[in-house]
C-alpha positions as CSV (number, residue, x, y, z in Angstrom):
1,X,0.0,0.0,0.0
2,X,1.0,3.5,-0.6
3,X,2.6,5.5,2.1
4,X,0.1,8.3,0.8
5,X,-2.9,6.3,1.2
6,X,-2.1,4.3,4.4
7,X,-1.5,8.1,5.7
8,X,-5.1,8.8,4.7
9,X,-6.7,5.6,6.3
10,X,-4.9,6.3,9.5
11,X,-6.0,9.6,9.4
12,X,-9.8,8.2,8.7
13,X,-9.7,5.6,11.3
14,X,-8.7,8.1,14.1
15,X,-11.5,10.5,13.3
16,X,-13.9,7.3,13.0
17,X,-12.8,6.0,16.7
18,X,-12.7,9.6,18.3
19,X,-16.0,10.6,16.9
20,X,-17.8,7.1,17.3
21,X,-17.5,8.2,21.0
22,X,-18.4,12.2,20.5
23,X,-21.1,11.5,18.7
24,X,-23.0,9.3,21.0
25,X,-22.1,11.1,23.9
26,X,-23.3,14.4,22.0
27,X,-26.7,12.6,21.0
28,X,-27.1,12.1,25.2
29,X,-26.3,14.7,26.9
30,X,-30.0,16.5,27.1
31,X,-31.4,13.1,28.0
32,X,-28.9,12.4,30.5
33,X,-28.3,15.6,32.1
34,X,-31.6,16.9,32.6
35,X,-31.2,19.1,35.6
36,X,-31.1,22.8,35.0
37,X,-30.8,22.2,31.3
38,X,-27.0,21.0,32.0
39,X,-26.8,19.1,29.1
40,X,-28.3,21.7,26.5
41,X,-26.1,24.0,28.5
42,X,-23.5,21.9,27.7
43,X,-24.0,21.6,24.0
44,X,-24.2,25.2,23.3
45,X,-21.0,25.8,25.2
46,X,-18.9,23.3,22.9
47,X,-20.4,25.2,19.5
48,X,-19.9,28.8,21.3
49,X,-16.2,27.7,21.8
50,X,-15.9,26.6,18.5
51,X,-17.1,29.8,17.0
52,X,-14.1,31.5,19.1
53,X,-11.9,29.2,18.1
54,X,-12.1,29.4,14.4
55,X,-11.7,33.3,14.5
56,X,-7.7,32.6,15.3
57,X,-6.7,29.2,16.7
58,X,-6.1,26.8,13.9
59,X,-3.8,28.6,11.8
60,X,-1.9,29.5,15.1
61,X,-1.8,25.8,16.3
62,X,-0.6,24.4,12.9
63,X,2.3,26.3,12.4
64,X,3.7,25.7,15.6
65,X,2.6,22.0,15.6
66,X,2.1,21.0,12.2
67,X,-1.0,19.2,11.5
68,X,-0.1,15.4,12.8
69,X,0.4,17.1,16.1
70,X,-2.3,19.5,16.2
71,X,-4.7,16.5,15.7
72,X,-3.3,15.2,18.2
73,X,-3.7,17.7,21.0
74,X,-7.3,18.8,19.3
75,X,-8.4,15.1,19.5
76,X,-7.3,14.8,23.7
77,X,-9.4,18.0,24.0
78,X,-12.1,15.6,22.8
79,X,-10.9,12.7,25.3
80,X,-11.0,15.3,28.5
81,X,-14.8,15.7,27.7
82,X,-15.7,12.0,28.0
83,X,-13.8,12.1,31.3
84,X,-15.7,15.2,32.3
85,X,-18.6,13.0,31.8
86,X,-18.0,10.5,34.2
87,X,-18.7,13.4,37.5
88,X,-21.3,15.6,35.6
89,X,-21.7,18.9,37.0
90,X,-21.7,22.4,36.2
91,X,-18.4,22.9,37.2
92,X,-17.0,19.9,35.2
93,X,-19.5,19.6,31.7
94,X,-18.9,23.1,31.2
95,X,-15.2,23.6,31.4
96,X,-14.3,20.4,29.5
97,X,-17.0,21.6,26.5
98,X,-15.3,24.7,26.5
99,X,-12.3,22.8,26.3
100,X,-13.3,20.3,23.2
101,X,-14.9,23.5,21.3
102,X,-11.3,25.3,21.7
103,X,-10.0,22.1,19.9
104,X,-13.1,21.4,17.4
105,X,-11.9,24.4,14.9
106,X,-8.0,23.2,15.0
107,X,-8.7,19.2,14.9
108,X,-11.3,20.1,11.5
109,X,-8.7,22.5,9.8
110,X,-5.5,20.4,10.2
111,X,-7.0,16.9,9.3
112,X,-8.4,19.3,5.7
113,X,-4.9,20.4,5.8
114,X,-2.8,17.5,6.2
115,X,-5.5,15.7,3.3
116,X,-4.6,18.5,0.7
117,X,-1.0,18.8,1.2
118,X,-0.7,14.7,1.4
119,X,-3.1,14.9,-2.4
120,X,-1.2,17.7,-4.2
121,X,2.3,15.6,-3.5
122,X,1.1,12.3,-4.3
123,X,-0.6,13.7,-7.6
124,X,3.0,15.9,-8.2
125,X,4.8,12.5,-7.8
126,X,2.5,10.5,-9.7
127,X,1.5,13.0,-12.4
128,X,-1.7,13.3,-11.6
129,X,-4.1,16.3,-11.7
130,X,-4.4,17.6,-7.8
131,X,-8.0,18.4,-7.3
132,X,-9.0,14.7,-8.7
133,X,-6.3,13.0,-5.7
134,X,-8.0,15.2,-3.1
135,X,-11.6,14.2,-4.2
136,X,-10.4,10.5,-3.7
137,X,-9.0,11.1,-0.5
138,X,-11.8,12.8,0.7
139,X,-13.9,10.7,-0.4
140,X,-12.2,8.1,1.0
141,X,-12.3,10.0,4.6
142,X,-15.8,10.9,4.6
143,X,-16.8,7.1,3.8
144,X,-14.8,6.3,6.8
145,X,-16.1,9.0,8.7
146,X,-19.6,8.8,8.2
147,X,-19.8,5.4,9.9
148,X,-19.2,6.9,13.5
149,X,-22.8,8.1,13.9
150,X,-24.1,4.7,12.9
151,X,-21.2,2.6,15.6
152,X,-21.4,5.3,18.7
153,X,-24.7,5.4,18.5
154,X,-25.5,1.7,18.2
155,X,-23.0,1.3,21.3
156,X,-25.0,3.4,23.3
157,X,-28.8,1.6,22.7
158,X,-26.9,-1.2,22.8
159,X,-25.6,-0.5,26.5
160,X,-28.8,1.0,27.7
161,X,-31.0,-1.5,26.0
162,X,-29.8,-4.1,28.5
163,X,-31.7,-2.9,31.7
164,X,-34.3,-0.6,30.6
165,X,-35.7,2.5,33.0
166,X,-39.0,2.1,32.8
167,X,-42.1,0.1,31.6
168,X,-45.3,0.9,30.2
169,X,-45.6,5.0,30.5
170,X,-48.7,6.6,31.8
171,X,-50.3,8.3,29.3
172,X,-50.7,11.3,31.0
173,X,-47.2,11.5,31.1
174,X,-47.1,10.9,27.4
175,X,-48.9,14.2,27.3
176,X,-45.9,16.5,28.3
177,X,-43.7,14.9,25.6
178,X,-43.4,16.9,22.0
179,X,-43.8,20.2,21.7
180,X,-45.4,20.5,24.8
181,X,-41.8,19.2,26.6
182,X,-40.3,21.9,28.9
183,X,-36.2,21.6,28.7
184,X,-36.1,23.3,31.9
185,X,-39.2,21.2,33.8
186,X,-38.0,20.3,37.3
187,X,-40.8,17.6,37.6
188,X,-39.7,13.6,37.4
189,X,-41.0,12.7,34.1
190,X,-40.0,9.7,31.8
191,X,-37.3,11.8,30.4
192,X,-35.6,12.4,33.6
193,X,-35.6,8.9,34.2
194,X,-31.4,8.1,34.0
195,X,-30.6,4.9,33.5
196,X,-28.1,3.2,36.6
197,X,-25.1,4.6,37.0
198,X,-23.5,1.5,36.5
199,X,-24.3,1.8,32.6
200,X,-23.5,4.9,32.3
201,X,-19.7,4.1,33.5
202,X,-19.8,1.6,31.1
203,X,-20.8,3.6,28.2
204,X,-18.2,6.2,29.5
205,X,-15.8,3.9,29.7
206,X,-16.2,2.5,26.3
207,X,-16.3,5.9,24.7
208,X,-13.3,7.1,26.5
209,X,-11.1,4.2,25.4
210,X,-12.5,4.7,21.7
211,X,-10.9,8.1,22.0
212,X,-7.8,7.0,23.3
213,X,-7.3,4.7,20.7
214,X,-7.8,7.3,18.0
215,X,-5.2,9.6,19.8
216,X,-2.5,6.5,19.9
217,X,-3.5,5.9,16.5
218,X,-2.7,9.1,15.1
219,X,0.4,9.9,17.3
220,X,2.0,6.6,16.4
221,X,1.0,5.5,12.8
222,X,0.8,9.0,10.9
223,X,3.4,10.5,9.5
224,X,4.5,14.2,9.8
225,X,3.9,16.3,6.5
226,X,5.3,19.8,5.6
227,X,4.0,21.8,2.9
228,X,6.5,22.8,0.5
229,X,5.0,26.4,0.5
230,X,5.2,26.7,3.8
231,X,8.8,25.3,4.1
232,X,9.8,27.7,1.3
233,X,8.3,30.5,3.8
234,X,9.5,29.2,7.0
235,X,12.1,32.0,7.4
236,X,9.3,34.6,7.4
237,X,7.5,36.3,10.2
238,X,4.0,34.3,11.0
239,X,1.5,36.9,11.4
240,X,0.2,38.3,14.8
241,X,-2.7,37.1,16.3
242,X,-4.4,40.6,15.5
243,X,-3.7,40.4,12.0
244,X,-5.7,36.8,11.7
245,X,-8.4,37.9,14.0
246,X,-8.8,40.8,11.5
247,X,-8.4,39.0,8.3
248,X,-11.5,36.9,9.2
249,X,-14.1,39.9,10.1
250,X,-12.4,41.5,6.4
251,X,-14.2,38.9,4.6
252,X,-17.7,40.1,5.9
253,X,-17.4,42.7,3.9
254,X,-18.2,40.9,0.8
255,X,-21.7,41.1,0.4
256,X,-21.9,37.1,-1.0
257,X,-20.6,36.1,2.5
258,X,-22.6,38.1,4.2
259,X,-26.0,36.2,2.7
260,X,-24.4,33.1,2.7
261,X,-23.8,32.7,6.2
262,X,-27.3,32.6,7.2
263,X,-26.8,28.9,5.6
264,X,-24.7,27.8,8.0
265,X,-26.6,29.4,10.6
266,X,-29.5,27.3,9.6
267,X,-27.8,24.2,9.8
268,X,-26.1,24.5,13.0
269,X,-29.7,25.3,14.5
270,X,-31.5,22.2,13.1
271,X,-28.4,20.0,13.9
272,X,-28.9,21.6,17.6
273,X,-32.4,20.8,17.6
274,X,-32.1,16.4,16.2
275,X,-29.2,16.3,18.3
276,X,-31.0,18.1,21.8
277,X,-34.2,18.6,21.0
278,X,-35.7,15.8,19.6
279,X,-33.4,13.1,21.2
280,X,-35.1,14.3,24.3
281,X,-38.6,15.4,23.9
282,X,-39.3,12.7,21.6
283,X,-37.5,10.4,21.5
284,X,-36.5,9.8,25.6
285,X,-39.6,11.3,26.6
286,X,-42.0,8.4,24.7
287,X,-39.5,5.7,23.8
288,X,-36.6,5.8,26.9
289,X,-33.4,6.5,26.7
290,X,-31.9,3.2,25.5
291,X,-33.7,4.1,21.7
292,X,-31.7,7.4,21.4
293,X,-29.0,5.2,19.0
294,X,-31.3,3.9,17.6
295,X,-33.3,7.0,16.4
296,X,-29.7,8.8,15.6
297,X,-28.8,5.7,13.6
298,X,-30.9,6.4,11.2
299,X,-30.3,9.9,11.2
300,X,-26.4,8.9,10.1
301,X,-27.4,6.5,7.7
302,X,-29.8,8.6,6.0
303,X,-27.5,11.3,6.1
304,X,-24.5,9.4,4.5
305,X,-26.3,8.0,1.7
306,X,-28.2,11.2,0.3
307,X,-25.0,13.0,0.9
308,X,-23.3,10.3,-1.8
309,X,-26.4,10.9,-3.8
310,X,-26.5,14.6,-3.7
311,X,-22.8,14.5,-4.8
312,X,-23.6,12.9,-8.0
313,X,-27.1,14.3,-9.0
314,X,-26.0,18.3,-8.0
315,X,-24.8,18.5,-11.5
316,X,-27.8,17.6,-13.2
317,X,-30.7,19.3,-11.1
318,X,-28.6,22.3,-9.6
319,X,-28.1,23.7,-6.0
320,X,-31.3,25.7,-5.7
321,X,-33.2,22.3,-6.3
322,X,-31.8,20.8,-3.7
323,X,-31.8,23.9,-1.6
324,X,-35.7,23.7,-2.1
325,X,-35.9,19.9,-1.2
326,X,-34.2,20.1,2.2
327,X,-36.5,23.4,2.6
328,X,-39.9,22.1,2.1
329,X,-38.5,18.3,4.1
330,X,-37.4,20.4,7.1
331,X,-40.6,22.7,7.1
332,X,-42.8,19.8,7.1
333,X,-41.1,18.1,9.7
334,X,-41.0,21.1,11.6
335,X,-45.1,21.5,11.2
336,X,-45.9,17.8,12.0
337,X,-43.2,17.7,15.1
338,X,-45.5,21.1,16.1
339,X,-48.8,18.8,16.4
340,X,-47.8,15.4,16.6
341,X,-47.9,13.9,19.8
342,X,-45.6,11.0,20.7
343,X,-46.6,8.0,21.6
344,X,-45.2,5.0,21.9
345,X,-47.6,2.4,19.9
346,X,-46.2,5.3,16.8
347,X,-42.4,3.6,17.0
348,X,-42.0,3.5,12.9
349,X,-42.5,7.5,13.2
350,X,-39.5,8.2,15.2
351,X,-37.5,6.6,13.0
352,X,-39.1,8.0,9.9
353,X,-38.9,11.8,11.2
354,X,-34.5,11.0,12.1
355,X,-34.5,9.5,9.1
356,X,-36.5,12.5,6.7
357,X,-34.1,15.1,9.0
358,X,-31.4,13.3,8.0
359,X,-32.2,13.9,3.8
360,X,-32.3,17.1,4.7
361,X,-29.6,17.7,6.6
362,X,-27.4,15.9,3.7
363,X,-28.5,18.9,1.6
364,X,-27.1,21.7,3.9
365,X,-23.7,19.8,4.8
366,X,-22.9,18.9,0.7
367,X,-24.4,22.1,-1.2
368,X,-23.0,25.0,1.4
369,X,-19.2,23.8,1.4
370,X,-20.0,23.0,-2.2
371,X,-21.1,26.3,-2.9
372,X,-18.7,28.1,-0.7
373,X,-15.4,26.7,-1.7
374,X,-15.5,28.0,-5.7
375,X,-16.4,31.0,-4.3
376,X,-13.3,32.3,-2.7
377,X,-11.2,29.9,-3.9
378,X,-7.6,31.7,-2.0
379,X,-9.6,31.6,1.6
């Protein structure tokens, strides 16, 4: 095998173990930490950290790291916030999501970086065109990739599916699941009801080990990469940490970027509601805990497949077709989530509104990098 491609599988690998364990522990944390809204809390503070982090950490981290190292640290940021998990409180949740989010916008920008310098040699060795290497490669990652939400999730019904919380629910209790759920309801309700501590160890424990593996993984079996541009530059000053700060708010001054980030906007608030919202008012509320995975499962695997599909058909139907499709699929879900009331005996309908959200959500993640990256081109 090719030094090039072994790099990319280790690189895929480590991203699939680390985020087999984020992404199951993200899919729990407002049905496990109900108190106070901890675990929403929690969520919002990993994607506020995120947003400060992107503003000036990742080109800062890679130069003085390079990129195998800078995965590296990014990915034990990810490690600390399964261990916060295993004493959840205020005072530990919150400091280790601040933590991963610090890391999120480094781990993301070195693993593109590392995958476009590792394409652009292999294609200058090879005599191959570039951009067609990195579309393999990342093709090849995002394959890989894709399959965490379908394992971490599995691994958590799994876990919790071997002593469930409760039996049959009362139906007035089924009555305050929905849209009728409070977030911040003090009361003991289905979805309060944790499942023994004893399983939640073990599901901490066997997320916490999948992220040490990825970190081993990386810092053993990947090999360091330099790009030549950079080397070539290496004897000049790095700018200062005002001058990147700065650079980023510049580009709001183009008026494309300025409508174009309402987009992403979009889709980090319909991610936040599968991933909090529904996980607990629905799903948790009606069904118990222990079908969260299963619900998320086929989020993923809807989500992988129309994100393939989307890749090939964009050419032929356009983005503002599929633009409209994730539109009028996300407003109908939105309107039937609005006056639907859970109930258990429904069980095909959770799994048909994670799995409609997730056909959606394909369109968002595929068409705005898509659309983004021809765009500015040099960013």
């Amino acid at each position: 095998m090719e030094s090039s491609l072994k790099n990319v599988l280790v690189v895929s690998f480590g991203f699939l173990l680390l985020f087999t364990a984020f992404t199951g522990l993200q899919n729990l944390q407002s049905s496990l930490y109900t108190e106070k809204g901890l675990g929403v809390a929690a969520l919002s503070t990993i994607y506020g950290a995120v947003l400060v982090s992107s503003m000036f950490l990742p080109p800062v981290l890679i130069k003085k790291f390079g990129c195998k190292w800078t995965i590296v640290i990014s990915m034990c940021c990810y490690v600390a916030f399964s261990l916060g998990n295993f004493y959840a409180s205020w005072y530990t949740l919150i400091p280790t999501s601040i933590l991963l989010g610090l890391g999120a916008a480094p781990l993301w920008s070195a693993h593109c970086t590392y995958l476009t310098i590792m394409g652009n040699t292999y294609a200058e060795k090879a005599g191959k065109i570039g951009k067609n290497v990195m579309n393999q490669y990342f093709g090849i990652f995002f394959l890989i990739f894709q399959l965490s939400g379908v394992w971490g999730n599995l691994i958590s019904s799994l876990v919790f599916g071997q002593k469930p919380t409760q039996g049959a629910i009362p139906e007035e209790q089924l009555l305050s699941c929905g849209a009728s759920d409070c977030l911040m309801a003090t009361a003991s309700t289905n979805s309060t009801q944790r499942p023994s501590q004893e399983l939640i160890y073990t599901l901490l424990g066997i997320y916490t080990g999948s992220g040490v593996l990825a970190v081993l993984l990386i810092a053993v079996f990947l090999q360091p990469i330099e790009d030549a541009q950079q080397k070539s530059k290496g004897e000049e000053k790095p700018p200062s940490f005002w001058s990147t700060l700065l650079s980023t708010f510049k580009l709001l001054r183009d008026k494309r970027l300025c409508l174009l980030v309402l987009l992403p906007v979009y889709s980090g608030f319909q991610q936040a509601f599968i991933t909090g919202d529904y996980t607990r008012s629905y799903v948790t509320c009606a069904l118990g805990i222990h079908f969260v995975g299963y619900a998320m499962i086929c989020f993923s695997a809807t989500n992988a497949l129309c994100s393939v599909l989307y890749g090939r058909i964009s050419q032929y139907t356009g983005r503002i077709a599929l633009y409209m499709l994730g539109t009028v699929v996300h407003l109908s879900c939105i309107i039937a989530l609005l006056l639907w009331k859970p109930h258990p005996n429904q069980l095909a309908v959770f799994f048909v509104f994670s799995g409609l959200w997730g056909t959606a959500d394909a369109v968002w993640q595929t068409q705005n990098n898509a659309m983004a990256v021809p765009s500015w081109p040099s960013i």
